[in-house]
KETILUM-557170 format. One record per atom (N, C-alpha, C): residue in three letters; residue number from 1; x, y, z. Coordinates in Angstrom, 2 decimals. Example, Ala and Ser with C-alpha at 12.3 -4.5 7.8 and 13.67 -1.06 7.14 Angstrom:
KETILUM-557170
<tikol><type>Ala</type><seq>1</seq><X>13.19</X><Y>-5.69</Y><Z>7.80</Z></tikol>
<tikol><type>Ala</type><seq>1</seq><X>12.30</X><Y>-4.50</Y><Z>7.80</Z></tikol>
<tikol><type>Ala</type><seq>1</seq><X>13.20</X><Y>-3.30</Y><Z>7.80</Z></tikol>
<tikol><type>Ser</type><seq>2</seq><X>12.85</X><Y>-2.25</Y><Z>7.08</Z></tikol>
<tikol><type>Ser</type><seq>2</seq><X>13.67</X><Y>-1.06</Y><Z>7.14</Z></tikol>
<tikol><type>Ser</type><seq>2</seq><X>12.90</X><Y>0.03</Y><Z>7.87</Z></tikol>
***
This chain:
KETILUM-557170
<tikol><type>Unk</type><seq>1</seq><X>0.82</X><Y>-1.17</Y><Z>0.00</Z></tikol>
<tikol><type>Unk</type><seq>1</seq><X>0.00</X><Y>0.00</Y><Z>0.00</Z></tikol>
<tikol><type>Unk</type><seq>1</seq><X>0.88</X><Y>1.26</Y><Z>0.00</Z></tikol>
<tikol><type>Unk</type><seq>2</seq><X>1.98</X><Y>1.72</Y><Z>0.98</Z></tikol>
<tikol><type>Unk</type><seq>2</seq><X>2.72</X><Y>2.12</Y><Z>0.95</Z></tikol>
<tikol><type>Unk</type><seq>2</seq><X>3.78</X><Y>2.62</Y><Z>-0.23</Z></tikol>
<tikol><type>Unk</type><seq>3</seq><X>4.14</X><Y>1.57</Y><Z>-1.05</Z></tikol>
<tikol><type>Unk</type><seq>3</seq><X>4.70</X><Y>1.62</Y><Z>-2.41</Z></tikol>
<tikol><type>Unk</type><seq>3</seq><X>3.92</X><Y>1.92</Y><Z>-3.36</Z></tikol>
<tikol><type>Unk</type><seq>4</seq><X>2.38</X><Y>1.86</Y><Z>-3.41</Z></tikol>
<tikol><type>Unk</type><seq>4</seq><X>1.55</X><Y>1.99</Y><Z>-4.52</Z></tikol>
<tikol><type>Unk</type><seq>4</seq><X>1.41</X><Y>3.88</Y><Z>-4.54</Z></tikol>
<tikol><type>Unk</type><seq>5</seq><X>1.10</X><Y>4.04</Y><Z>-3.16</Z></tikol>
<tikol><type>Unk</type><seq>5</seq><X>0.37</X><Y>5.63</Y><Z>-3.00</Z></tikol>
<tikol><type>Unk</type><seq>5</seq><X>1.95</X><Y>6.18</Y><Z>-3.31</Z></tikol>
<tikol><type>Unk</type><seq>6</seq><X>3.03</X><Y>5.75</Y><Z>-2.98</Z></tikol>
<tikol><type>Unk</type><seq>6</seq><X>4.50</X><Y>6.45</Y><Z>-2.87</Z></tikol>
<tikol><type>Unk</type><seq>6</seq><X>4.95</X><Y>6.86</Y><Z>-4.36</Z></tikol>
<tikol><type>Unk</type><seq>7</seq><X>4.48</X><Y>5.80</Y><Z>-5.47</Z></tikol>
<tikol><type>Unk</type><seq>7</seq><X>4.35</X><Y>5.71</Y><Z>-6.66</Z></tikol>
<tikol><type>Unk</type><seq>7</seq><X>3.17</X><Y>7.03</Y><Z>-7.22</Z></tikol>
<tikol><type>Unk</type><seq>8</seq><X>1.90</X><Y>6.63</Y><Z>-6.73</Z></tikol>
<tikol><type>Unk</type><seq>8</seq><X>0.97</X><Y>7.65</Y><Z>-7.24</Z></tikol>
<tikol><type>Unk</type><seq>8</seq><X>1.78</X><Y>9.23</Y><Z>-7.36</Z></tikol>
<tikol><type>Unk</type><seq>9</seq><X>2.32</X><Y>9.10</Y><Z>-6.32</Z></tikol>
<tikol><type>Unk</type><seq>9</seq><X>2.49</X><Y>11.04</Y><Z>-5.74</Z></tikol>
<tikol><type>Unk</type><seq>9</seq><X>4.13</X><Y>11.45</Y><Z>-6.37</Z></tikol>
<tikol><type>Unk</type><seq>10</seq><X>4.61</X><Y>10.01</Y><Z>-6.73</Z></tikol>
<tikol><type>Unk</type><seq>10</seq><X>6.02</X><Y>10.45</Y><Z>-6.96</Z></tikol>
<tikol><type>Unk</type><seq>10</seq><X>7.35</X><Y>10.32</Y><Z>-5.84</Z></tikol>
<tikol><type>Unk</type><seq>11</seq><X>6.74</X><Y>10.44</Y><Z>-5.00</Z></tikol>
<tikol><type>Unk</type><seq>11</seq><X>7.49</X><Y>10.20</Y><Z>-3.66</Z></tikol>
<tikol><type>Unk</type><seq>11</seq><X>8.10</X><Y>9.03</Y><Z>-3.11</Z></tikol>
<tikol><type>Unk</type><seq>12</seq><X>8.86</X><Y>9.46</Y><Z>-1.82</Z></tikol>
<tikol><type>Unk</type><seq>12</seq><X>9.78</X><Y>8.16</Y><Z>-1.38</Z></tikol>
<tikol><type>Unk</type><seq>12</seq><X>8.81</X><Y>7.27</Y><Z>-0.75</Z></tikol>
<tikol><type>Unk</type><seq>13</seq><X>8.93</X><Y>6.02</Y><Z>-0.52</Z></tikol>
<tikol><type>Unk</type><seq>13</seq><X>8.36</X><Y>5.34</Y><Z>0.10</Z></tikol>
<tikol><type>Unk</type><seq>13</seq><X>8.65</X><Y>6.13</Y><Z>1.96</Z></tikol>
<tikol><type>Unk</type><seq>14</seq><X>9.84</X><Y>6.44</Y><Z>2.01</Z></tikol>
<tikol><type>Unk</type><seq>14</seq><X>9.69</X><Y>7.11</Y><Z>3.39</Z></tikol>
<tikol><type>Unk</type><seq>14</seq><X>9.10</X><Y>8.41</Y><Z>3.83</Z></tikol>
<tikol><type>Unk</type><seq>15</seq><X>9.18</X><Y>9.10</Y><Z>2.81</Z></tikol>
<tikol><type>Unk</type><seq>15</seq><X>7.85</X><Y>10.59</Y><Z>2.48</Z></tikol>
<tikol><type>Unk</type><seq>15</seq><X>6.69</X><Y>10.05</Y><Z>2.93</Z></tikol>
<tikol><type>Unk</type><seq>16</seq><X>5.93</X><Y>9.02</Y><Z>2.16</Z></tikol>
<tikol><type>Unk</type><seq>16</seq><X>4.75</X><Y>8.70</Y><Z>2.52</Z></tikol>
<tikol><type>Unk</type><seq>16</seq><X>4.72</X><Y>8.66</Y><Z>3.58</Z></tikol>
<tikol><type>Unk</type><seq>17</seq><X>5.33</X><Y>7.54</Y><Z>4.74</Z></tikol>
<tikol><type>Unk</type><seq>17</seq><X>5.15</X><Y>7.54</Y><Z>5.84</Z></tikol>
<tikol><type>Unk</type><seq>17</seq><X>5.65</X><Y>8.50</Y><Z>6.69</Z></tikol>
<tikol><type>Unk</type><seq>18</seq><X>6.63</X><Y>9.26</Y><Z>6.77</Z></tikol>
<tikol><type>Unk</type><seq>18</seq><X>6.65</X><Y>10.68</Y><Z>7.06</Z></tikol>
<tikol><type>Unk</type><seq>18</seq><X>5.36</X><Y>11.50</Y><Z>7.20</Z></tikol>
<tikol><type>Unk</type><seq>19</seq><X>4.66</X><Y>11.82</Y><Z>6.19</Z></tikol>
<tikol><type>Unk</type><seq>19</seq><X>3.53</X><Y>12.55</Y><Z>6.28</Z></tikol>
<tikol><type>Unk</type><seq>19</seq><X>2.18</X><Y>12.10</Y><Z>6.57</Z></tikol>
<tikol><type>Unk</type><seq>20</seq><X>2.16</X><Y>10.39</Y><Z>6.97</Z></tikol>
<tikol><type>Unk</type><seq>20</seq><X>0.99</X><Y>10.25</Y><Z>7.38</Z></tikol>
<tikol><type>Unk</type><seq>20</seq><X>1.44</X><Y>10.25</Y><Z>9.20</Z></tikol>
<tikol><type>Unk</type><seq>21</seq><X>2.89</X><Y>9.99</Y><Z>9.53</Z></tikol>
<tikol><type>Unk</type><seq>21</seq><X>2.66</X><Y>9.98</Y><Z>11.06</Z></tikol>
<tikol><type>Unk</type><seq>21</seq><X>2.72</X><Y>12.08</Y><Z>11.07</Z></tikol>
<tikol><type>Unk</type><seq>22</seq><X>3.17</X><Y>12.90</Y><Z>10.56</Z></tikol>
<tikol><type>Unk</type><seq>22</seq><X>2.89</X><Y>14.03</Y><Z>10.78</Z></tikol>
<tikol><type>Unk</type><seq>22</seq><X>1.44</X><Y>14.53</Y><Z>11.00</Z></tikol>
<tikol><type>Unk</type><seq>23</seq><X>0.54</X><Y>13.46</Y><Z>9.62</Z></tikol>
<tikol><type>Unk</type><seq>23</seq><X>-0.59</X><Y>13.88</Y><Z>10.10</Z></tikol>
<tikol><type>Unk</type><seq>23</seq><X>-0.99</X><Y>13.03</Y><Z>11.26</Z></tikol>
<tikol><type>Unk</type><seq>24</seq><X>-1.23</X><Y>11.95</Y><Z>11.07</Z></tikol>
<tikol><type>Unk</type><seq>24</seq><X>-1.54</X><Y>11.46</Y><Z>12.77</Z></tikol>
<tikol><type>Unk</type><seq>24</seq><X>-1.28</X><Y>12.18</Y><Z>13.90</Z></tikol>
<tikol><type>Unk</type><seq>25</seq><X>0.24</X><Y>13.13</Y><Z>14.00</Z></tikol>
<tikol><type>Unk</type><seq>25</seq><X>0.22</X><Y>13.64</Y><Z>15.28</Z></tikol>
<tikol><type>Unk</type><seq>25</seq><X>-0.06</X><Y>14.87</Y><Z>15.08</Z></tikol>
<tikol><type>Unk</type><seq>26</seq><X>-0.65</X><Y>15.42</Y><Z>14.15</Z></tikol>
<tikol><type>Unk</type><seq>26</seq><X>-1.42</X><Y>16.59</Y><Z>14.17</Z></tikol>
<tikol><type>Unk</type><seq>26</seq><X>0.00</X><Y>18.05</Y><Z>13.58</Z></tikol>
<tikol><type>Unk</type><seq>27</seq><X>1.43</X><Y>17.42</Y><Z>13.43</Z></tikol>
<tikol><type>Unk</type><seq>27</seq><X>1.79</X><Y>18.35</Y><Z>12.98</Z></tikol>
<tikol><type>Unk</type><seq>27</seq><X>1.37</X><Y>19.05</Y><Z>11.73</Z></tikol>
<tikol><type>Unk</type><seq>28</seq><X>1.00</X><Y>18.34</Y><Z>10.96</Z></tikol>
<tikol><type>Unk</type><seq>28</seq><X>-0.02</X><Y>19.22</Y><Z>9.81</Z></tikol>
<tikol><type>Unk</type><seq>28</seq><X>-0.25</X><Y>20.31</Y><Z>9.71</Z></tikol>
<tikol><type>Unk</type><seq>29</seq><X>-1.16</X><Y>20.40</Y><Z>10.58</Z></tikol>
<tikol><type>Unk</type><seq>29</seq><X>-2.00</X><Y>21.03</Y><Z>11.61</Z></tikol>
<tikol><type>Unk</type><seq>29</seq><X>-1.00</X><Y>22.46</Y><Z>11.81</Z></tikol>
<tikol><type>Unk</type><seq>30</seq><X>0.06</X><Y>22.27</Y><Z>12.62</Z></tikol>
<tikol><type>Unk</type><seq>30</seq><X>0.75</X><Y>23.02</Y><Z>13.25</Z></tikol>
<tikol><type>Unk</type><seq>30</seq><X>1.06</X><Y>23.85</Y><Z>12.16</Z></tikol>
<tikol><type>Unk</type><seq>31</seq><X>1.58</X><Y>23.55</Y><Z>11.59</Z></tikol>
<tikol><type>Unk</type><seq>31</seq><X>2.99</X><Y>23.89</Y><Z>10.01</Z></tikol>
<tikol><type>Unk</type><seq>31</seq><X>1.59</X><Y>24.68</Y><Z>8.83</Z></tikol>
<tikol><type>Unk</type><seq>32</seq><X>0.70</X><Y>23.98</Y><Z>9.20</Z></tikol>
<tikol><type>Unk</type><seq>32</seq><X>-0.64</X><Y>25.16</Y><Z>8.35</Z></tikol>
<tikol><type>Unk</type><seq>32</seq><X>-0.68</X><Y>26.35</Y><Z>8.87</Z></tikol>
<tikol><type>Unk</type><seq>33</seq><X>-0.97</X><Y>25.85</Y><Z>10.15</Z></tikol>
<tikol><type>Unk</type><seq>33</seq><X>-1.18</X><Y>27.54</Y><Z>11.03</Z></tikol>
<tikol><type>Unk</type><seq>33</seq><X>-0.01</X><Y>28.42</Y><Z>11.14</Z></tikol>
<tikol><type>Unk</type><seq>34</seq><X>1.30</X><Y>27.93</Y><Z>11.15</Z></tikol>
<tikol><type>Unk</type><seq>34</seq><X>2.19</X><Y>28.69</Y><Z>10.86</Z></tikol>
<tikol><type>Unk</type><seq>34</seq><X>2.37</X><Y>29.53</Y><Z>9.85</Z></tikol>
<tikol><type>Unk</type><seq>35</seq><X>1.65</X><Y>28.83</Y><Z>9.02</Z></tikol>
<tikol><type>Unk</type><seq>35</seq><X>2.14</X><Y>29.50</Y><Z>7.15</Z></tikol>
<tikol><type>Unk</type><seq>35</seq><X>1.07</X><Y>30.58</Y><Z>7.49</Z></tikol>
<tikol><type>Unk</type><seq>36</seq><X>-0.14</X><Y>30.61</Y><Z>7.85</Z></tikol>
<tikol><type>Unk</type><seq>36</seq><X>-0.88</X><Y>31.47</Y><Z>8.28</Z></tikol>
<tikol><type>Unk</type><seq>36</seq><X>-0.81</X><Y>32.76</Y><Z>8.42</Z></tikol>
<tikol><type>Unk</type><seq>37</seq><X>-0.14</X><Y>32.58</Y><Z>9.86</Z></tikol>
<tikol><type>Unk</type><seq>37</seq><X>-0.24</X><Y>33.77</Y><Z>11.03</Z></tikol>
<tikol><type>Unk</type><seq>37</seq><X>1.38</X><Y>33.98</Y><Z>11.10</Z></tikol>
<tikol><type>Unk</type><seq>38</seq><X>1.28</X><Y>35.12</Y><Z>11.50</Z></tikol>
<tikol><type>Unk</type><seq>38</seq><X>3.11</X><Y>35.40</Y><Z>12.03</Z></tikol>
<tikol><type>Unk</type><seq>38</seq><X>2.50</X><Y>37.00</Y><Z>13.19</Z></tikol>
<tikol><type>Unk</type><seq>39</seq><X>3.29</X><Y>35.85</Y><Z>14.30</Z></tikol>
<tikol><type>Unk</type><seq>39</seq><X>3.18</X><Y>36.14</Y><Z>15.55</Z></tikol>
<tikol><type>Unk</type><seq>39</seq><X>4.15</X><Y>37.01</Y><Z>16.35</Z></tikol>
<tikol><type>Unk</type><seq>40</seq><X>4.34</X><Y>37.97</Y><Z>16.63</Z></tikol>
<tikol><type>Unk</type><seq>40</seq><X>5.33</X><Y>38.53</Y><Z>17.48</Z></tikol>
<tikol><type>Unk</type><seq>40</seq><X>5.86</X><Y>37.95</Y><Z>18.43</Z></tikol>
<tikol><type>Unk</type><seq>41</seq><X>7.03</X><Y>38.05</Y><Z>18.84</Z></tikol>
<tikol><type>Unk</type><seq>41</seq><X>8.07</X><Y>37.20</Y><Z>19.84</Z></tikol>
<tikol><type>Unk</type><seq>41</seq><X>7.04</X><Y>37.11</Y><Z>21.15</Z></tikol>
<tikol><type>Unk</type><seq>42</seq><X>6.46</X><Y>38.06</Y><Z>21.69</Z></tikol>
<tikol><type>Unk</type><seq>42</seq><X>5.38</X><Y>38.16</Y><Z>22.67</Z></tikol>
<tikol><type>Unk</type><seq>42</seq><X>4.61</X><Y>37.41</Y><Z>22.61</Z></tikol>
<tikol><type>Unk</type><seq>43</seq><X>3.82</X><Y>37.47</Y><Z>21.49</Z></tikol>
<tikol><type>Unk</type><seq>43</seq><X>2.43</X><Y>36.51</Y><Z>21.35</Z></tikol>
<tikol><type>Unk</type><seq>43</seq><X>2.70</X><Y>35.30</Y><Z>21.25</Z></tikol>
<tikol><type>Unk</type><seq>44</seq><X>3.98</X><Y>34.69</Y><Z>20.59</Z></tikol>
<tikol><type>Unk</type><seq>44</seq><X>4.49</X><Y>33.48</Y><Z>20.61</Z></tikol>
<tikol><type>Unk</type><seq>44</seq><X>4.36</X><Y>33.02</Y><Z>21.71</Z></tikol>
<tikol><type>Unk</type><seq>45</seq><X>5.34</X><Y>34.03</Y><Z>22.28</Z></tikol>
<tikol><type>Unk</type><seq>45</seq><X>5.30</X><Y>33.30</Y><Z>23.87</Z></tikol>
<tikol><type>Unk</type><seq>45</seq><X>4.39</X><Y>32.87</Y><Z>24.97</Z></tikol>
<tikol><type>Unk</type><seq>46</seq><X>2.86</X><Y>34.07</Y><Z>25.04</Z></tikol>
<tikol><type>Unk</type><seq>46</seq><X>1.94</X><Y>33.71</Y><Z>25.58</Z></tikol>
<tikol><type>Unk</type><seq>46</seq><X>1.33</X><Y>32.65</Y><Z>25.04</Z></tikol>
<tikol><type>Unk</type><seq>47</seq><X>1.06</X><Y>32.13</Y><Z>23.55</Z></tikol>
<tikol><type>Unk</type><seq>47</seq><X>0.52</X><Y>31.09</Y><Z>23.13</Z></tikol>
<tikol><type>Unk</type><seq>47</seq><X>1.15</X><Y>29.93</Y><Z>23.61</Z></tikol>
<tikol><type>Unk</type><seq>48</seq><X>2.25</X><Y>30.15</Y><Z>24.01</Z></tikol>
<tikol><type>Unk</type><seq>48</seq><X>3.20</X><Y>28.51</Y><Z>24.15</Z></tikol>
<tikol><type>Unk</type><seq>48</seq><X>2.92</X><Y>28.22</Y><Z>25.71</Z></tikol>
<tikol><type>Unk</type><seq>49</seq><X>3.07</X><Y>29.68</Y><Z>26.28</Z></tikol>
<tikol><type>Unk</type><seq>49</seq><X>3.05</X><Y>29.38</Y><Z>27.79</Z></tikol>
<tikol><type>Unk</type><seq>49</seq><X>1.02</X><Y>28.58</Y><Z>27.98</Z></tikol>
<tikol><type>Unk</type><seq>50</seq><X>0.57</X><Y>29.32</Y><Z>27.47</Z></tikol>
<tikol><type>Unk</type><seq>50</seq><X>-1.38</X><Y>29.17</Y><Z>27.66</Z></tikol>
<tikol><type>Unk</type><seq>50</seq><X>-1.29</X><Y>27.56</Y><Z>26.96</Z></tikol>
<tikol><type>Unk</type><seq>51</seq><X>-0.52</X><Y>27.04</Y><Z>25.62</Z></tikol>
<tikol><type>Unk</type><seq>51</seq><X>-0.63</X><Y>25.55</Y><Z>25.33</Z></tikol>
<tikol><type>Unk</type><seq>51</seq><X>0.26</X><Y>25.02</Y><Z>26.93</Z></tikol>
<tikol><type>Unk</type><seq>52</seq><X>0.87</X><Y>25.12</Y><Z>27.53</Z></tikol>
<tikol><type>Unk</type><seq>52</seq><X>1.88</X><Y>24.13</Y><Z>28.35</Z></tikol>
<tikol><type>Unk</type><seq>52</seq><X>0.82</X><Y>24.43</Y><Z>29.76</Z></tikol>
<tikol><type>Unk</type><seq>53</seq><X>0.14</X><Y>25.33</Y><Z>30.07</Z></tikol>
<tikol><type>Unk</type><seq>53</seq><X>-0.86</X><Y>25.33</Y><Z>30.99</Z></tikol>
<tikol><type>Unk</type><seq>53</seq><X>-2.05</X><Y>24.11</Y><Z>30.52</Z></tikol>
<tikol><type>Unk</type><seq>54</seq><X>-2.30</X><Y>24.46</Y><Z>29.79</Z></tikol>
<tikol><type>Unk</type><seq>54</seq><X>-3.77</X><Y>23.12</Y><Z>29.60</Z></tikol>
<tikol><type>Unk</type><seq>54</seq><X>-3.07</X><Y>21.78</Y><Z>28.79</Z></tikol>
<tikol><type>Unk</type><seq>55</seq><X>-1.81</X><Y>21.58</Y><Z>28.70</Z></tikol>
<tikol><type>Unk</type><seq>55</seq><X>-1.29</X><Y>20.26</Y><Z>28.66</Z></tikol>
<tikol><type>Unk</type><seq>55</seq><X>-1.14</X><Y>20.02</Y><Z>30.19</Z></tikol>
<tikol><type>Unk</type><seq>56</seq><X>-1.02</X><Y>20.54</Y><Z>30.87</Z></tikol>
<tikol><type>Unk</type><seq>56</seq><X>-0.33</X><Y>20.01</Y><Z>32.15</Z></tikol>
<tikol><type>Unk</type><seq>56</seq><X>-1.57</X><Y>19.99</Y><Z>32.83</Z></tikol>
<tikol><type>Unk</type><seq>57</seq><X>-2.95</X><Y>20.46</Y><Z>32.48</Z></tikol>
<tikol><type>Unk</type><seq>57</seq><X>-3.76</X><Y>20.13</Y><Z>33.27</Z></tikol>
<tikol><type>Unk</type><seq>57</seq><X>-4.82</X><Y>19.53</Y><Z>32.66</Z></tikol>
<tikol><type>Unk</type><seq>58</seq><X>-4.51</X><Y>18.92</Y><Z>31.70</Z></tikol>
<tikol><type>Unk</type><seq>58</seq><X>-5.02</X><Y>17.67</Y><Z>30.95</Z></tikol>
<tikol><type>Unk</type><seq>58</seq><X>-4.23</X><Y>16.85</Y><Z>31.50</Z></tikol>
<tikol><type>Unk</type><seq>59</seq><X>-3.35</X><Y>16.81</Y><Z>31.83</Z></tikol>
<tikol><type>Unk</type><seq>59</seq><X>-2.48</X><Y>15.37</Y><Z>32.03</Z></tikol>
<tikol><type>Unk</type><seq>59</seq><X>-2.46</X><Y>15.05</Y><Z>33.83</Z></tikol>
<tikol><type>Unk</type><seq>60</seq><X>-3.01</X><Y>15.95</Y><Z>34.06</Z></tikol>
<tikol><type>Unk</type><seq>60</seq><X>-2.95</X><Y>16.04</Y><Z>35.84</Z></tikol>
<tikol><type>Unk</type><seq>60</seq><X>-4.47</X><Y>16.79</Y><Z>35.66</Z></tikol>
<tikol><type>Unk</type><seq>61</seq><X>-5.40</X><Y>15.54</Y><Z>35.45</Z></tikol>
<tikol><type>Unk</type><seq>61</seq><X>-7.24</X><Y>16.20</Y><Z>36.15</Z></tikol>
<tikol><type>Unk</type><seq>61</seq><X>-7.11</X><Y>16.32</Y><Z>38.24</Z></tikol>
<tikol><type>Unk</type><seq>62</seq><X>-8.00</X><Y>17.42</Y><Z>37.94</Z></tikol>
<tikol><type>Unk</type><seq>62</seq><X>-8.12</X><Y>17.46</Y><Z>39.39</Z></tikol>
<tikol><type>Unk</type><seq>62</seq><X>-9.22</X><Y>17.10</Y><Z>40.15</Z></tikol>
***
């Protein structure tokens, strides 16, 4: 399956799987919104600090 779709697109057989675990873990995702938006060193930072607050309290329910 792997070799067939790797064939379709032109790509390496390791591309393929490259970009389906990217999408699985949602970097996709990430690397879209980047191309997006461009964030000031500030806003970066509050966004990263506000994601590492509700990871840590997803991972520790109270």
């Amino acid at each position: 399956m792997i070799k067939v779709r790797a064939a379709r697109l032109g790509l390496k057989e390791s591309e393929v799987v490259e970009d389906a675990v990217r999408r699985r873990l949602g970097l996709d995702l990430l690397e879209r919104l980047w191309e997006r938006h461009t964030f000031s060193n500030e806003e970066s930072n509050d966004i990263a600090l506000e994601a590492q607050h509700v990871t840590r309290n997803y991972r520790r329910p109270k």
